[in-house]
C-alpha beads as a LAMMPS data file, in Angstrom:
LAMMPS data file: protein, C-alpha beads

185 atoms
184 bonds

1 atom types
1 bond types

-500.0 500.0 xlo xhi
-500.0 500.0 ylo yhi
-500.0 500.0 zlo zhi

Masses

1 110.0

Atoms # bond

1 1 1 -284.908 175.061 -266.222
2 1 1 -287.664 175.859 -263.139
3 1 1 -286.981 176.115 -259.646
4 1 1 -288.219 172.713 -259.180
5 1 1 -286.244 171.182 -262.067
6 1 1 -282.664 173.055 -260.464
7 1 1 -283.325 171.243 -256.988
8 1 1 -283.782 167.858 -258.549
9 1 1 -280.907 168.716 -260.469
10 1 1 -279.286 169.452 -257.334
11 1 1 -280.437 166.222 -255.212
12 1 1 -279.512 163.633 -258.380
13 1 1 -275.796 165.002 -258.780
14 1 1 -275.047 165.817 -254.398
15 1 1 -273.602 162.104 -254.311
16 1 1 -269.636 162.331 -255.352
17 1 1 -268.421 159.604 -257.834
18 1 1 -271.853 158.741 -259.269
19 1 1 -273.194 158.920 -262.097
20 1 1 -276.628 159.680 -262.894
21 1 1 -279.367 157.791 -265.227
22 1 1 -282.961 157.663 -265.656
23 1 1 -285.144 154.793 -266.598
24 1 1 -288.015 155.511 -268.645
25 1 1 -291.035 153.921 -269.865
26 1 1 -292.388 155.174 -273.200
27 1 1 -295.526 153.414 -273.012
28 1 1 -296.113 156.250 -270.614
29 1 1 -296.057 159.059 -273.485
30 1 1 -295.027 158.647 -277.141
31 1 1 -293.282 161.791 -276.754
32 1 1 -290.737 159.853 -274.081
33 1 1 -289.494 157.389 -277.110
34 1 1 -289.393 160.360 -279.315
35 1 1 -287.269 162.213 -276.716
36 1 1 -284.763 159.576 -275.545
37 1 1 -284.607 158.961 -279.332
38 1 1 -282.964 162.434 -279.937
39 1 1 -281.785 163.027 -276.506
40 1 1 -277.723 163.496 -277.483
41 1 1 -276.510 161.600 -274.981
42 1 1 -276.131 157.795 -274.354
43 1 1 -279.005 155.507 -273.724
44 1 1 -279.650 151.910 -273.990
45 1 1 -282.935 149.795 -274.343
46 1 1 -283.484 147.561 -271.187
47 1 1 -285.135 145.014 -274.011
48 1 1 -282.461 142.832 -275.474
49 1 1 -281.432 142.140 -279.021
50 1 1 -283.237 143.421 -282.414
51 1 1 -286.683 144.424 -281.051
52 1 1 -289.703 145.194 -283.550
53 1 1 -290.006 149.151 -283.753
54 1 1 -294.199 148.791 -282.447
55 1 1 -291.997 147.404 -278.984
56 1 1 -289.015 149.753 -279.283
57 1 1 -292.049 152.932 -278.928
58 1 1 -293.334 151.323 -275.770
59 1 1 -290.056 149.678 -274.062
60 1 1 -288.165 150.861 -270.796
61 1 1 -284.551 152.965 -271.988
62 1 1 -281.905 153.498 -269.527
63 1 1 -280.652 157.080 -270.489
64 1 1 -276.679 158.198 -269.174
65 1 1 -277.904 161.821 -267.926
66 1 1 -275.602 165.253 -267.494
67 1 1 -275.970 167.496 -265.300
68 1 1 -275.727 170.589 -267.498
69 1 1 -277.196 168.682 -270.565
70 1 1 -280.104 170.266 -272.267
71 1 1 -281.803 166.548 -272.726
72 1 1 -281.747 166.728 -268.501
73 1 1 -283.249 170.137 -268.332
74 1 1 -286.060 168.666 -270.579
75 1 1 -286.726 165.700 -268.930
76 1 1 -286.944 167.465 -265.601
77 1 1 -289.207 170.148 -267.006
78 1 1 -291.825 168.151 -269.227
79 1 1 -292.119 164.802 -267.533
80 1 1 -291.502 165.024 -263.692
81 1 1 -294.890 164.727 -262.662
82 1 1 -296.159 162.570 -265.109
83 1 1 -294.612 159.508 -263.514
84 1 1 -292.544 158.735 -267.232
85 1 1 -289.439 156.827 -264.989
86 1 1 -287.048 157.064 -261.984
87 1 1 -283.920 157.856 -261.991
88 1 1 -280.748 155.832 -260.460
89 1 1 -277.157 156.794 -259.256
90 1 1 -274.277 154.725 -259.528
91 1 1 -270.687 154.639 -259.324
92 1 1 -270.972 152.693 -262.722
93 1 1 -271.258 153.057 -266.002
94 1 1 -273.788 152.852 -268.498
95 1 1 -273.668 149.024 -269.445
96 1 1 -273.262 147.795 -265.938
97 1 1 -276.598 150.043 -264.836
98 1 1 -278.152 148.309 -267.634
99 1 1 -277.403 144.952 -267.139
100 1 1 -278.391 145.080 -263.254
101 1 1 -282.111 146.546 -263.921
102 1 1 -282.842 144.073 -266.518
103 1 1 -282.613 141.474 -264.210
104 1 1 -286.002 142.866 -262.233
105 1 1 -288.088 143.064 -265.894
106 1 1 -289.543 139.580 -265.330
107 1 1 -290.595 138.224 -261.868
108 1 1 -292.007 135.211 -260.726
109 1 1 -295.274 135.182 -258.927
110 1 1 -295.623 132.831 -255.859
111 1 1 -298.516 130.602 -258.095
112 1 1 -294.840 130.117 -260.874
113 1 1 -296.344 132.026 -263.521
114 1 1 -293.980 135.317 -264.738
115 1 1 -295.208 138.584 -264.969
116 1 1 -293.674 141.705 -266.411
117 1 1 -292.436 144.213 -263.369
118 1 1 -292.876 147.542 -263.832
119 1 1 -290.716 148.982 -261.193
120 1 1 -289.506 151.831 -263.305
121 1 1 -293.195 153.378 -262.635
122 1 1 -292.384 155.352 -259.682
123 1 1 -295.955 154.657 -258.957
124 1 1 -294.655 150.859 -258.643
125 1 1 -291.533 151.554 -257.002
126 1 1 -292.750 154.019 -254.377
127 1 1 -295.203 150.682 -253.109
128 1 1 -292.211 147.925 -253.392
129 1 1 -289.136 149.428 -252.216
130 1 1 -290.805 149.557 -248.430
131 1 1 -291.841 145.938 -248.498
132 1 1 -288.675 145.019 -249.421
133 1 1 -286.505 143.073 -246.743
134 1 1 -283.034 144.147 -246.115
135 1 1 -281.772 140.973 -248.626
136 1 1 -284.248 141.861 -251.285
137 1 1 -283.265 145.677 -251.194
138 1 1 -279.615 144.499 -251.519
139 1 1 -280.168 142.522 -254.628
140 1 1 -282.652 145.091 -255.920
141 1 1 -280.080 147.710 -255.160
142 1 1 -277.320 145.749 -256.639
143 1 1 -274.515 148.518 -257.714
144 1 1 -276.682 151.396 -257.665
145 1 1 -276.460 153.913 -254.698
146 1 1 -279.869 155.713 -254.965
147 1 1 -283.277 155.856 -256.417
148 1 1 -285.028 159.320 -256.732
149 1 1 -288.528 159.491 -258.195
150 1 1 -291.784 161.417 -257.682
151 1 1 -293.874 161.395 -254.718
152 1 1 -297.357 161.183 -254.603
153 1 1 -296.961 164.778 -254.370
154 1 1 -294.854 165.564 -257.444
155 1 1 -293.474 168.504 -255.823
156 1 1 -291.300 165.977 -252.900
157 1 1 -289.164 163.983 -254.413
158 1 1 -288.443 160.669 -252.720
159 1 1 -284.863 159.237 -252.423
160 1 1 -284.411 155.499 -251.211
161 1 1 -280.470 155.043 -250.615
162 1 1 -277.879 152.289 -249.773
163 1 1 -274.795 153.166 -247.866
164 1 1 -272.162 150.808 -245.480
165 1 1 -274.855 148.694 -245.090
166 1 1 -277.829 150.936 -244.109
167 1 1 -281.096 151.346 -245.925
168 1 1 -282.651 155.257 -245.907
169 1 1 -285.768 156.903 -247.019
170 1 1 -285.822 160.511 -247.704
171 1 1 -288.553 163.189 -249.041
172 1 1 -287.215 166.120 -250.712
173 1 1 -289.189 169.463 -251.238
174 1 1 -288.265 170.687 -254.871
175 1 1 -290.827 173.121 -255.131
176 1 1 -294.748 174.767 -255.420
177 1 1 -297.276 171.962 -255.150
178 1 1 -300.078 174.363 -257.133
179 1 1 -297.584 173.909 -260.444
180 1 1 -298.055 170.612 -260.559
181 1 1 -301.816 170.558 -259.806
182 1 1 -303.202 167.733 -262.311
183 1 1 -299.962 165.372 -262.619
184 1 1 -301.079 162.339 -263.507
185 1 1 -301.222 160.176 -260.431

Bonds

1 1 1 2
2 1 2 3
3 1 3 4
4 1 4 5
5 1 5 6
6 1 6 7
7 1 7 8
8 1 8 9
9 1 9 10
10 1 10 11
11 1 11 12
12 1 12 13
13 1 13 14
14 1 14 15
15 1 15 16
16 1 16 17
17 1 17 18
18 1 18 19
19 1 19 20
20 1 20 21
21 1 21 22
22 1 22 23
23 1 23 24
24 1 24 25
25 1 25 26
26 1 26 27
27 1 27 28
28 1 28 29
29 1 29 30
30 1 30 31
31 1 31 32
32 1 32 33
33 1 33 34
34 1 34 35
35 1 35 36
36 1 36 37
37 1 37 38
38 1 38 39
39 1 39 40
40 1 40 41
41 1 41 42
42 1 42 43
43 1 43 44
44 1 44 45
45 1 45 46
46 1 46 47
47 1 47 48
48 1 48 49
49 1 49 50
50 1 50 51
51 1 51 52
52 1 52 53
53 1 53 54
54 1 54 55
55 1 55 56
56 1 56 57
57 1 57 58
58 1 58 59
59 1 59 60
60 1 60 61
61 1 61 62
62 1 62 63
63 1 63 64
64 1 64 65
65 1 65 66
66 1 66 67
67 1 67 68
68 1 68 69
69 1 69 70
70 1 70 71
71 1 71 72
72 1 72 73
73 1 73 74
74 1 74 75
75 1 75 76
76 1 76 77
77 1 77 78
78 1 78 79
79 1 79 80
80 1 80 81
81 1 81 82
82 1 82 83
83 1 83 84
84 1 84 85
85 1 85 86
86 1 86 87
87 1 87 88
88 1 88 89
89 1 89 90
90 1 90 91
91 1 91 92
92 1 92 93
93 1 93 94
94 1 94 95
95 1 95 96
96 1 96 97
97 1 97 98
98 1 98 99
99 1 99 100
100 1 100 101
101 1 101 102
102 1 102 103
103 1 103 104
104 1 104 105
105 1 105 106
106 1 106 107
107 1 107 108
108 1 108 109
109 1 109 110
110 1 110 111
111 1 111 112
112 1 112 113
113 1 113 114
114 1 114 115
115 1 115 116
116 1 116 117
117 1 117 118
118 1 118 119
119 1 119 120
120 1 120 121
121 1 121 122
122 1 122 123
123 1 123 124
124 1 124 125
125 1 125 126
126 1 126 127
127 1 127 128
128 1 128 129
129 1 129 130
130 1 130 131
131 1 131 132
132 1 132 133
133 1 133 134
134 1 134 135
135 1 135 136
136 1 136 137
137 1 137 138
138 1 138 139
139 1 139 140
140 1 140 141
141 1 141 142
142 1 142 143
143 1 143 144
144 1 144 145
145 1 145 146
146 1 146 147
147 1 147 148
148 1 148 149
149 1 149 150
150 1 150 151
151 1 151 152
152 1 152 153
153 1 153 154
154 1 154 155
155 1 155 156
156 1 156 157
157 1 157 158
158 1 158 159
159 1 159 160
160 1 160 161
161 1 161 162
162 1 162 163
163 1 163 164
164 1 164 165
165 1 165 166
166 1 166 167
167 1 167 168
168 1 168 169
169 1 169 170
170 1 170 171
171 1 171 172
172 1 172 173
173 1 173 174
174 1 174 175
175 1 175 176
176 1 176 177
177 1 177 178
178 1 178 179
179 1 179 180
180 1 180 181
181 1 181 182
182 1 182 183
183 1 183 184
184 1 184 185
């Protein structure tokens, strides 16, 4: 695991009680079904029911993460960067994670016709999340405590948060911008 890998690891698991999970879209990389596919640890499709295997490649997974877990040292290490998910922290399980984020897959748009929402692109989330009014961060947030994902600048990290009522916004440094020169943006 890098330096940068170790302080994410660090800033994911520094909230007591929750657990930690990342979303991830393998229509961003055929290598991130092929990962979550062998990853060892629990994971879950965000699609529901029997799903064609052409759809399973490119569909969202919500992925149970450990800290010491060599699937989480992976992650960290090939795809931060590359902008392949975000990753959530809950006092909740696996199931309950899942069944709050699949609520935000379809949205509305204000002429009624539904689009698919992408919001597990931190690319996507990084834009939303600060437009979002204090009730639409509170159903967005639902029972999750925390969203960490890439900056524009893959070397911050950028953690929105819900506590007692209060909304924050926080950059982490996690390492040496010139290793990540050429992330995909």
């Amino acid at each position: 695991m890098n330096d940068l890998s170790r302080t994410l690891v660090e800033t994911l698991w520094s909230v007591p009680g929750d657990e930690v999970y990342a979303v991830l879209d393998a229509a961003r990389d055929p290598l991130v079904f092929l990962m979550v596919r062998a990853c060892g640890v629990p994971y879950e499709c965000l699609y529901a029911g029997p799903i064609p295997r052409e759809l399973a490649e490119v569909a969202p997974y919500v992925v149970h993460l450990r800290r010491d877990h060599a699937f989480t040292a992976e992650l960290l290490d090939e795809g931060w960067g590359k902008s392949w998910g975000v990753f959530v922290t809950a006092p909740c399980d696996l199931e309950t994670v899942r069944r709050h984020l699949r609520h935000f897959l379809r949205v509305k748009r204000e002429d009624g016709r539904t689009m698919v929402f992408r919001y597990y692109d931190p690319r996507v989330l990084r834009v939303y999340l600060p437009t979002c009014t204090d009730a639409e961060l509170t159903t967005f947030f639902g029972p999750l405590s925390r969203f960490v994902l890439e900056d524009r600048d893959p070397s911050r990290a950028v953690v929105y948060a819900q506590g007692g009522g209060a909304w924050s916004t926080s950059k982490v440094t996690l390492g040496d911008p010139t290793v990540w020169a050429g992330a995909a943006e």
